[in-house]
N, CA, C and O of each residue as an XYZ file, in Angstrom:
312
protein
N      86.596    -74.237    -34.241
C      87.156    -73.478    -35.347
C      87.109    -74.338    -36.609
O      87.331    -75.542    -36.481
N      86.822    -73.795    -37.909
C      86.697    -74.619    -38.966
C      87.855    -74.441    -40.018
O      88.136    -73.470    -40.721
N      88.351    -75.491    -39.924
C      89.604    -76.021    -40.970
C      89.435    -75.593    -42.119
O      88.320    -75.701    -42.630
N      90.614    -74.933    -42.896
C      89.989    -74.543    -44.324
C      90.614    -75.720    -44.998
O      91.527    -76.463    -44.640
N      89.908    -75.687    -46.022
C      90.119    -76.825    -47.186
C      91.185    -76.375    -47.817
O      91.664    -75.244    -47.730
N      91.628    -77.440    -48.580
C      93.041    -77.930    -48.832
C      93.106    -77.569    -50.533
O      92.351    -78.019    -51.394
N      93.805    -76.986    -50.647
C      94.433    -75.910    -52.260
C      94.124    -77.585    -53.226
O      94.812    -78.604    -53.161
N      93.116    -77.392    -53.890
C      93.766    -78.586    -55.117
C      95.558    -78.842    -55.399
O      96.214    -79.884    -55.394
N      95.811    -77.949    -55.544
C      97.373    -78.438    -56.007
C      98.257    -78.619    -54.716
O      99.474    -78.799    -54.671
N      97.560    -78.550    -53.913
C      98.633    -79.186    -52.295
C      97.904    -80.322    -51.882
O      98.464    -81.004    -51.024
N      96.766    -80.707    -52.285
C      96.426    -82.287    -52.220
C      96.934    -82.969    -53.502
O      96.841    -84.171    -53.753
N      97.242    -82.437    -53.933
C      97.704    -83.315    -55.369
C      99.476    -83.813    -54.934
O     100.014    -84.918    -55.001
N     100.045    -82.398    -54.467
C     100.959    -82.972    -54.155
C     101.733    -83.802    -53.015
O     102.824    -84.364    -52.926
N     100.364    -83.547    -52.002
C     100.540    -84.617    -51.107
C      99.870    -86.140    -51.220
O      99.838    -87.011    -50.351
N      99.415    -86.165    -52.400
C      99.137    -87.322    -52.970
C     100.202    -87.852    -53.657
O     100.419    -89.037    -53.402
N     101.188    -87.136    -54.736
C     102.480    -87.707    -54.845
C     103.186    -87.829    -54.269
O     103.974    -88.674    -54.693
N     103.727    -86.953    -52.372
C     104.629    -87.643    -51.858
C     104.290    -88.821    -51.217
O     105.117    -89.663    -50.866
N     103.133    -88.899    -51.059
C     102.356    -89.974    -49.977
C     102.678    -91.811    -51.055
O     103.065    -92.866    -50.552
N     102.396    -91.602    -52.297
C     102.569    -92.269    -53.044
C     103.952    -92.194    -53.730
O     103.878    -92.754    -54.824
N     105.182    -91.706    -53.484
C     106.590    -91.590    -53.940
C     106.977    -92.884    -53.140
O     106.493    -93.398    -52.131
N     108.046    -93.229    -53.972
C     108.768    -93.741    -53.212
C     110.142    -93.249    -52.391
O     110.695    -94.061    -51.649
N     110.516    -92.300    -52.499
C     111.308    -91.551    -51.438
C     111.307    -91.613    -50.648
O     110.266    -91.392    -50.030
N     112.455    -91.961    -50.012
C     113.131    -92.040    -48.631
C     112.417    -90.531    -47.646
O     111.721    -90.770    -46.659
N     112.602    -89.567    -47.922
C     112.029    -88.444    -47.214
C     111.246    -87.673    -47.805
O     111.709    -86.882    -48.627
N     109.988    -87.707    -47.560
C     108.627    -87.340    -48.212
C     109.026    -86.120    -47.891
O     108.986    -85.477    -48.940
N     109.388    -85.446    -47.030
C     108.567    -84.262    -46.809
C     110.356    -83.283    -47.949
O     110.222    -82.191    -48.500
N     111.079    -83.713    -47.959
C     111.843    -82.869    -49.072
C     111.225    -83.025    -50.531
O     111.201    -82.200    -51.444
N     110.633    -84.592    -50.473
C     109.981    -84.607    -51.894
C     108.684    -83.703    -52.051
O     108.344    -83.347    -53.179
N     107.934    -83.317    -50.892
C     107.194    -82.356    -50.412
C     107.475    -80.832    -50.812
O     106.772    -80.249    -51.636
N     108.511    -80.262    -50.191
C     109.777    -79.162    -50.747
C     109.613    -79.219    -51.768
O     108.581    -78.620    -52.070
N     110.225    -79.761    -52.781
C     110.775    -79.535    -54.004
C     109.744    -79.557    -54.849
O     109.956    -79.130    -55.984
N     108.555    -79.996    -54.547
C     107.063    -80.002    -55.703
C     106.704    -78.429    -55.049
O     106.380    -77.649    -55.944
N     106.701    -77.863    -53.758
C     105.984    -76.650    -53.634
C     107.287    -75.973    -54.196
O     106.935    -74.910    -54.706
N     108.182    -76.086    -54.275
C     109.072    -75.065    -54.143
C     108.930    -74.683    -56.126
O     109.059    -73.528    -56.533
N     108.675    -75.799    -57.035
C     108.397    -75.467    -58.053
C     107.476    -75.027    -58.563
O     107.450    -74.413    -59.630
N     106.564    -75.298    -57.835
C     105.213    -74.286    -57.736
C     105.801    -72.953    -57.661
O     105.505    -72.118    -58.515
N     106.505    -72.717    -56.834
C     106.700    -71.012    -56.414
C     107.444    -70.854    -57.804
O     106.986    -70.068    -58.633
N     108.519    -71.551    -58.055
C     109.299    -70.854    -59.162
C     107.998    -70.787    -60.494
O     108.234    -69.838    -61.241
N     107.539    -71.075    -60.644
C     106.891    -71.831    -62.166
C     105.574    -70.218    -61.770
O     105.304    -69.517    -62.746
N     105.058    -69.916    -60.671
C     104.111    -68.661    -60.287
C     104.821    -67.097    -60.502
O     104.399    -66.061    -61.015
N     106.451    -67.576    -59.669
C     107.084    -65.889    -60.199
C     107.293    -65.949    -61.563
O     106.766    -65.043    -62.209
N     107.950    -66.813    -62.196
C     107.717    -67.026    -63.664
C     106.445    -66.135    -64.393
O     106.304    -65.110    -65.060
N     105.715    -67.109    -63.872
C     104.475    -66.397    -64.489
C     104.078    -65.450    -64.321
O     103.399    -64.940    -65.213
N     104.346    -64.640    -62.890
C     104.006    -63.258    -62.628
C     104.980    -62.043    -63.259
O     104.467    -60.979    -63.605
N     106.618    -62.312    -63.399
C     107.392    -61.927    -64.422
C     106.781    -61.177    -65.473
O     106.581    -59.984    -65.700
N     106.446    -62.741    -66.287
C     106.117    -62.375    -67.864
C     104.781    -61.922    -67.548
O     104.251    -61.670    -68.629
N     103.881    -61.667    -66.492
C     102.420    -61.022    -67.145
C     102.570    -59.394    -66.417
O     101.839    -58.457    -66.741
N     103.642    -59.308    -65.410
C     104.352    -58.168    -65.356
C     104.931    -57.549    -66.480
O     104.564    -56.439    -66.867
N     105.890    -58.263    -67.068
C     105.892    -57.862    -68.520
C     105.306    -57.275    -69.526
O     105.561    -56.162    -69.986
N     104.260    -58.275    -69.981
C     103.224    -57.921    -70.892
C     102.854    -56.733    -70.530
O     103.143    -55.836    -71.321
N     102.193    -56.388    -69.388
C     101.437    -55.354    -68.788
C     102.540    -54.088    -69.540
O     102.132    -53.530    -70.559
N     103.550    -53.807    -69.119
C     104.375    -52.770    -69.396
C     104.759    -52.489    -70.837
O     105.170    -51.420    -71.288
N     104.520    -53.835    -71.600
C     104.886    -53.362    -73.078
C     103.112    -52.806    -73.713
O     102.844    -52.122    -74.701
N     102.322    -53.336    -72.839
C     101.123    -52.580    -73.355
C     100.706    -51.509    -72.934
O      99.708    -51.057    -73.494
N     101.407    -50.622    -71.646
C     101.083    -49.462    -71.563
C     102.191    -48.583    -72.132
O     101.873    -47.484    -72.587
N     103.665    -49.035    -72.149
C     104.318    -48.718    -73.247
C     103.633    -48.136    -74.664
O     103.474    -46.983    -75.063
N     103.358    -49.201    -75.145
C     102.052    -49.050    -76.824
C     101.044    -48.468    -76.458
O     100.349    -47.872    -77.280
N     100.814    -48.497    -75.488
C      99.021    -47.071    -75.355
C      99.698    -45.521    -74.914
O      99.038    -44.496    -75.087
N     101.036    -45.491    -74.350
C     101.442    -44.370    -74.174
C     101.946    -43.673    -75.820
O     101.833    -42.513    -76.218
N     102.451    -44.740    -76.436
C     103.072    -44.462    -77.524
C     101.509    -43.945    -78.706
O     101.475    -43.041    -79.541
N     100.581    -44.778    -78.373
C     100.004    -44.151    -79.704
C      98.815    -43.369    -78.571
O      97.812    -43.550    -79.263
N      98.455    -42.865    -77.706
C      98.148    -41.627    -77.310
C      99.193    -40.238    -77.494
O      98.656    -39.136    -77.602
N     100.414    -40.331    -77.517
C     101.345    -39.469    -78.164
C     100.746    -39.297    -79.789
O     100.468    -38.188    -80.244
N     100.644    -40.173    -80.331
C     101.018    -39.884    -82.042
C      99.270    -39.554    -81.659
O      99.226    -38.376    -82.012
N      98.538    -39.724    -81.404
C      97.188    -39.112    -81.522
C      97.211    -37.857    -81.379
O      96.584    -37.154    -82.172
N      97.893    -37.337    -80.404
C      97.881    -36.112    -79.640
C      98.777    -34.886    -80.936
O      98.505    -33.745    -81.309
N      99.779    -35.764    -81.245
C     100.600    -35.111    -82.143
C      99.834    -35.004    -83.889
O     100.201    -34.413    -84.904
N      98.863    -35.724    -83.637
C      98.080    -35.931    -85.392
C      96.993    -34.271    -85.031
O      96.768    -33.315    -85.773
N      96.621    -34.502    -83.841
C      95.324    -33.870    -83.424
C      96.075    -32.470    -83.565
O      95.391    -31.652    -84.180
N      97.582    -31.896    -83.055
C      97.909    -30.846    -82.623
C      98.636    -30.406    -84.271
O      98.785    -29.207    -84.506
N      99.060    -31.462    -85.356
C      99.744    -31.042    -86.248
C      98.870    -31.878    -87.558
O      99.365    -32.864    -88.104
N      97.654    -31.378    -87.911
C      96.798    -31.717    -88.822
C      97.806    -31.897    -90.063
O      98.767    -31.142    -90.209
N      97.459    -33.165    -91.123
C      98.569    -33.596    -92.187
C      98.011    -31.989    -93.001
O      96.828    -31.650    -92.982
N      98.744    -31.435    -93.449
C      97.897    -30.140    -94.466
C      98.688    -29.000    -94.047
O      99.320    -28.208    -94.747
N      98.531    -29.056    -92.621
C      98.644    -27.489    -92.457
C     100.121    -27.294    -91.778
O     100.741    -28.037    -91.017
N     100.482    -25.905    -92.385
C     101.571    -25.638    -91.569
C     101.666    -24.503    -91.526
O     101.102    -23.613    -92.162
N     102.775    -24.487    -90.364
C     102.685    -23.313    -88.966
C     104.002    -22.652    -88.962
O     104.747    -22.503    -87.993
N     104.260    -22.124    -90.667
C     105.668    -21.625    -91.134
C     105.376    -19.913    -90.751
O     106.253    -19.075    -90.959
């Protein structure tokens, strides 16, 4: 069976616990992945975010299109 290769950023950080000086590598281990995870939902958050304020703004000006298209500036429907 063939071993998969190792995430750049999980050899990196088993290159800093390997090279820490800490008493217990493998919590110093923990706490570098575990900020990985926080620092990724972070980031998935805010590009969750973004996403919604831009279909927000495409819902909003497909409305005012729809409303330009249905109520021409000129005419009215007295």
């Amino acid at each position: 069976m063939k071993q998969a290769q190792v995430h750049s950023l999980l050899k990196k950080q088993l290159m800093r616990v390997a090279s820490s000086t800490a008493t217990e590598p493998l919590s110093k281990l923990v706490d570098l992945v575990n900020t990985v995870y926080e620092d990724n939902d972070r980031d998935r958050l805010r590009t969750e975010r973004s996403m919604t304020l831009m279909i927000d703004e495409l819902s909003e000006a497909r409305a005012h299109r729809r409303d330009v298209r249905e109520h021409p500036a000129g005419r009215h429907d007295d």
